[in-house]
N, C-alpha and C positions, 0 to 999 in steps of 0.2 A: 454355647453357654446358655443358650434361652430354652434348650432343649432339655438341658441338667437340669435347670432350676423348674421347670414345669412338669417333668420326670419325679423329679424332688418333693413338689407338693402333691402332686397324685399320690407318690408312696405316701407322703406326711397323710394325707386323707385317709389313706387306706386304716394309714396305722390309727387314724382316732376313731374310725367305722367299727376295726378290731375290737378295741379298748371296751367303745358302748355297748356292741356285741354281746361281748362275756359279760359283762355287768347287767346287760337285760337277760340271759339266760340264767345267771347264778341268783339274782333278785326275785322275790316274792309280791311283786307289784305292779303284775301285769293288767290285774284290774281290782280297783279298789273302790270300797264304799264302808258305808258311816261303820259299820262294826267288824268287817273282814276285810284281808287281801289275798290274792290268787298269783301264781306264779305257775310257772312250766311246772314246777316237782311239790310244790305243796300250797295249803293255803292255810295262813294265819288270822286270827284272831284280834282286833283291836283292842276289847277292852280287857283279854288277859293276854298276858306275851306266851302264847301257847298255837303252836303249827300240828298240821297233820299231814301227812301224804296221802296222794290220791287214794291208793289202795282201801284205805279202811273208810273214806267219806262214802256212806250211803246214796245221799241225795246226785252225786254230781257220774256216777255207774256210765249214766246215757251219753254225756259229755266228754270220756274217759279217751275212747280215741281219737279223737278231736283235739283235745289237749297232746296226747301226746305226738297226733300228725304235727304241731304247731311245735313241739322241741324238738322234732325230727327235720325241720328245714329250717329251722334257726339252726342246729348241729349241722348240718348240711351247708348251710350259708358260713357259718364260718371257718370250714373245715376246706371249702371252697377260698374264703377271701386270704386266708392262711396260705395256702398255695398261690394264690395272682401277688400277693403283698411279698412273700420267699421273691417269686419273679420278678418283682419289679425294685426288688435290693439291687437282686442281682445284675438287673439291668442298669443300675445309677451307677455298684461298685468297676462295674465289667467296661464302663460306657461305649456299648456297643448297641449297634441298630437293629438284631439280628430280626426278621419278622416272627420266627415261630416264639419267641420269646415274647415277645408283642401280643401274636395270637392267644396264649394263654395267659399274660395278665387282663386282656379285654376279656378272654372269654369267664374265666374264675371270677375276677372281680363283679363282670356283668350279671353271672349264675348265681353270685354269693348275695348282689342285691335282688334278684328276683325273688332268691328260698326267703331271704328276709321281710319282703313283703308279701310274700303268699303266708309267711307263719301269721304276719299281723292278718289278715284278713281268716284265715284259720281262725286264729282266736276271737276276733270281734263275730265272727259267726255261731262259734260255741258257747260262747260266754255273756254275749251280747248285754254287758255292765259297762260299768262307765270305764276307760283302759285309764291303768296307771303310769307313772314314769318310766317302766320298763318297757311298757308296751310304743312309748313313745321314741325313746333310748331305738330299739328297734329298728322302730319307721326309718328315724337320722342317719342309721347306722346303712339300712337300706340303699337309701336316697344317697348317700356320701360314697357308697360302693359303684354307685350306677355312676357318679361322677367324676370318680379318679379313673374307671374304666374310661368314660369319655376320654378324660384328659391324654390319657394314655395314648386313645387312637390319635386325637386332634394332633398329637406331637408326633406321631407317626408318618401318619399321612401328612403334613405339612415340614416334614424334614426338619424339628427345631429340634 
C-alpha cells in the first residue's frame, strides 16, 4: 500500500513537471525586462502587443543557436519525461514491480530533468537578462523530474 501511494505521488509529480514544462516551452517569458520579453520561439514587445520570431530579429543572429540548443532540450526533456510518466502509469495501473519498468522511469524522468536544466543554463548563458517565469517554470519542472525519479528508485529499492 505504501508502495502505491508513493508510486502515486512520483507519477502526481511527474505529471505537474509535465504541465510546467509545456507552459514554459509554449510561453514568451523566458527572460523579461522593462520593454520586451524572450521566449524559446519569439520575443515580444511590452509596450505594443507585437512578437517577432527569431528569424527576422537582426540584433540577436549571434545568439540564434543558443536559443535554439535551449528548445532542443527542453523538447528533449519532455519528450523524455512523457515516456518515464507513460511508465510510471503503467506501473501504478499494472501494480507490478517489474525492474526494467523501473529502469526507464528512473532513467527518463532522471534525463528529462537534466535536458531541463541544461536548457535553463543554455539560456541564462545566451541571453544572460534577468529570466522570467518560464525560465523558472523550467527550473521546477526540472528539479520535480529529478525527484519523482528519486522517488521511483527509493520505492524500488526499499520494496514499498
Amino acid at each position: 500500500m505504501i508502495k502505491s501511494n508513493m508510486i502515486k505521488a512520483a507519477c502526481a509529480i511527474a505529471l505537474i513537471a509535465i504541465i510546467f514544462n509545456i507552459v514554459a516551452i509554449l510561453t514568451p517569458n523566458w527572460s523579461e525586462n522593462k520593454v520586451a520579453s524572450s521566449g524559446l520561439w519569439k520575443a515580444c514587445a511590452k509596450t505594443i502587443p507585437i512578437c517577432g520570431e527569431y528569424d527576422y530579429m537582426a540584433d540577436i543572429k549571434d545568439r540564434k543557436v543558443k536559443i535554439f540548443a535551449t528548445a532542443a532540450f527542453a523538447i528533449i526533456g519532455l519528450l523524455c519525461s512523457l515516456v518515464g510518466f507513460a511508465f510510471s502509469v503503467m506501473i501504478v495501473l499494472e501494480n507490478k514491480s517489474d525492474y526494467n519498468s523501473y529502469k526507464i522511469v528512473w532513467g527518463t524522468l532522471f534525463a528529462a530533468g537534466l535536458c531541463l536544466i541544461l536548457s535553463i543554463l543554455i539560456w541564462y548563458v545566451a541571453v544572460a537578462e534577468s529570466p522570467g517565469f518560464s525560465w523558472f517554470l523550467e527550473l521546477i519542472a526540472g528539479v520535480l523530474h529529478i525527484i519523482s525519479a528519486g522517488l521511483h528508485y527509493y520505492a524500488y529499492k526499499n520494496n514499498y
